[in-house]
N, C-alpha and C positions, 0 to 999 in steps of 0.2 A: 632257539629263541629269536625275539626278534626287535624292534623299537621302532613305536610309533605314538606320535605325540598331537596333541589335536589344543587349541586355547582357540577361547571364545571372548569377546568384547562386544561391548556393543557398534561397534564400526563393524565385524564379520569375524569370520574365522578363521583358521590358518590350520591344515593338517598337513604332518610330514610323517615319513618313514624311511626308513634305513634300505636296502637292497638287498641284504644278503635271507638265504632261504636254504634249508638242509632237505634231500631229498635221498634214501636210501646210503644216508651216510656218505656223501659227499655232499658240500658246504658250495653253497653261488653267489656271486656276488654282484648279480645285474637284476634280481626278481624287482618285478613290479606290484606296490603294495597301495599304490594313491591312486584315484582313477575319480575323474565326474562319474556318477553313479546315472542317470541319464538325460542323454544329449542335451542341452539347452535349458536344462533348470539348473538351479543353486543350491544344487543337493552335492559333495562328496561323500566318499568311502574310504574309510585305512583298515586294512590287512593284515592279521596278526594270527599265529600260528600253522596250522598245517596248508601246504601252499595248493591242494588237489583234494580234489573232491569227485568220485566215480570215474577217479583215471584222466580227471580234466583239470586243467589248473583252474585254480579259486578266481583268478583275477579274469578269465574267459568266460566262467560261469557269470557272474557278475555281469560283463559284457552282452551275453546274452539277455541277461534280465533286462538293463537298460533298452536294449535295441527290442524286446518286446513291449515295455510299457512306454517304448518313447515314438510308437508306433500313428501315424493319424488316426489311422483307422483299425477296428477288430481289436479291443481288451486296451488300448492304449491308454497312459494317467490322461486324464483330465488337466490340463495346463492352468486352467485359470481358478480351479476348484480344487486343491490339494493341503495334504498335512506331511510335515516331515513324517509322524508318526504312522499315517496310514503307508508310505512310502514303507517304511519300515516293518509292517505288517505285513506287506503282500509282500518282500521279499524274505517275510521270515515263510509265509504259506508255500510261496516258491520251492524254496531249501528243500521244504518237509518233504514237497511231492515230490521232489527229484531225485533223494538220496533218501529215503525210509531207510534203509540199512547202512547206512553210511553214519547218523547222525550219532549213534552210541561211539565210533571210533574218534571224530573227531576232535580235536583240539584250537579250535580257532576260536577268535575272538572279533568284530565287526566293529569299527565303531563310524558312526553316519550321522555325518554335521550337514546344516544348511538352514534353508528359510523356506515354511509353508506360504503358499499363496496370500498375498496381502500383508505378510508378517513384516514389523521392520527392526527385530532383532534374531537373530540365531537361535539354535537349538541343537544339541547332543544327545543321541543316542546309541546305547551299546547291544548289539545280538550277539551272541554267545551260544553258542555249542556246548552240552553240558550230556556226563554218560547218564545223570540220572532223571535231569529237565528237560530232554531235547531241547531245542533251539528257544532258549529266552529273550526275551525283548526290556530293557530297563531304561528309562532318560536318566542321561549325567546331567547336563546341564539344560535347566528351561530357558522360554526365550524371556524370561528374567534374571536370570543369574546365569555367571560367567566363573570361568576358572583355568585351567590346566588339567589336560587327562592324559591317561597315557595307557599302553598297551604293552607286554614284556618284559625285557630286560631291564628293570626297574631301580635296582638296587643304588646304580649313581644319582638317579632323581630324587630317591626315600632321601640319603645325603645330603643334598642339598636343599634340598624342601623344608629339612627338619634335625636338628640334633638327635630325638626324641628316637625317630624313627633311621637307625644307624644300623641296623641287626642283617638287613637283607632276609626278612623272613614274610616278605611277601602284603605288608601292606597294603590296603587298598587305599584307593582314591579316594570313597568315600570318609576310612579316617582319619587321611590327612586331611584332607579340606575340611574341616571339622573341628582339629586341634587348635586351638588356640594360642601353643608355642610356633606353630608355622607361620613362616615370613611370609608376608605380602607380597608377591612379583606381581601379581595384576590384577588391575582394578578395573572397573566397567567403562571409566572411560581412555583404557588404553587406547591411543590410535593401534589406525592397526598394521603401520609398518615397524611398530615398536614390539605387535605380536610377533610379526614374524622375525623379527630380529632375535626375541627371546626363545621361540620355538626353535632358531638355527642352533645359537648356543647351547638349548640344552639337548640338541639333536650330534651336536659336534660333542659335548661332552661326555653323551653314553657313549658314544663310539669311541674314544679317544680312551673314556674308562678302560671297556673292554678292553681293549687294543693293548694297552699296557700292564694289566693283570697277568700274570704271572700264573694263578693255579686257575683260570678261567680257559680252559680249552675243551674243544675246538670251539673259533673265537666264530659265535655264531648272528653277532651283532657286525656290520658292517657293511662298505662299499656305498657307492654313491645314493646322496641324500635328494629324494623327489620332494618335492612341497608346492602347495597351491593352497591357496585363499580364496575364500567367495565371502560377498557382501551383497548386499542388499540391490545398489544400482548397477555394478557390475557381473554378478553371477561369479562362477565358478571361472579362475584363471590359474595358470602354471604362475609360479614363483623361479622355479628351476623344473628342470627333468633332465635327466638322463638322456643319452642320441643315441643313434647308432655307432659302435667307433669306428673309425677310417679302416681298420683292418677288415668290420664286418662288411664296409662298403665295398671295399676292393674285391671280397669276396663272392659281394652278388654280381659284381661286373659295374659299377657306377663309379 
């Protein structure tokens, strides 16, 4: 499993995720799940589920999309003429072409926030890998309504979101933000360093969840938390990330 958390205001939006990623039954705790989806726009991406895709890690694939649509020339987006949702189109066409046989195994889930050309509030959207939809495309949130979403290990957000929803049987988004017993954590005109401050919280408190569960092993929520915000006049910026550590440093010779 994994936990990635995405809230939308009208000032921008804030996506984090957790680090850890299980790969032939060993568990890590440094994957990269948050990434600008490409160079120089107000588009990100969170990562949720199986970390490779044709023997390549998801977050490289990805990379590669970016660095072909963020190209001047030969297929590159259009900078000045774009839609989150077409963005999200051509990487779902992308996907398809790369991996045909790949797309019935998978398990991931996509979720890709930002701002279409001229737009001046945010947008949420989810691609999903499904054995029996291939790769579907849905909007969480339009660039009129705002919320919380999230990706995984859910069970301590259903908690806190909701009495109602206490079961851990999987809940979606859709019908929490919907119930009417669900508390209000945010409203349209959150600023948006109060997003990210509630995004830290409940990004610290699925991990912490995890962490001290008892019949929840192997503990596959965890390790340090990447987050970044994009808005409208600033674009896509880190919050926090993850370094290299001193020991990797010493290791390459620097």
């Amino acid at each position: 499993m994994t936990i990635v958390i995405s809230i939308s205001v009208q000032d921008g939006v804030v996506l984090a995720s957790d680090s850890a990623v299980e790969h032939r039954g060993q568990i890590y705790y440094s994957a990269e799940k948050t990434m600008q989806l490409i160079k120089n726009l107000p588009i990100g991406v969170l990562v949720a589920g199986d970390a490779a895709i044709n023997n390549k890690a998801f977050i490289d694939v990805l990379k590669d999309f970016g660095a072909q649509n963020g190209a001047r020339n030969g297929g590159g987006l259009d900078r000045t003429n774009y839609t989150v949702e077409a963005v999200v189109r051509r990487l779902q066409d992308y996907l398809r072409s790369m991996a045909p046989m790949q797309v019935a195994k998978l398990r991931s889930t996509l979720i890709i926030a930002g701002y279409s050309s001229g737009s001046d509030t945010p947008e949420v959207w989810n691609l999903v890998f499904d054995s029996t939809e291939g790769i579907s495309v849905s909007q969480i949130w339009s660039p009129t309504e705002y919320g919380i979403c999230w990706e995984g290990s859910g069970e301590c957000l259903h908690r806190l979101m909701s009495d109602e929803f206490n079961s851990g049987n999987g809940i979606d988004n859709a019908e929490l933000r919907n119930d009417v017993s669900s508390p209000t954590l945010v409203t349209p005109g959150m600023p948006i360093h109060d997003a990210i401050a509630l995004t830290r919280f409940l990004m610290e408190s699925t991990i912490g969840y995890v962490r001290f569960r008892v019949d929840l092993q192997p503990k596959t929520v965890g390790g340090p938390i990447d987050m970044a915000v994009i808005t409208k006049h600033e674009g896509f910026r880190w919050v926090q990330r993850k370094r290299l550590s001193s020991s990797a440093a010493q290791l390459s010779g620097r």
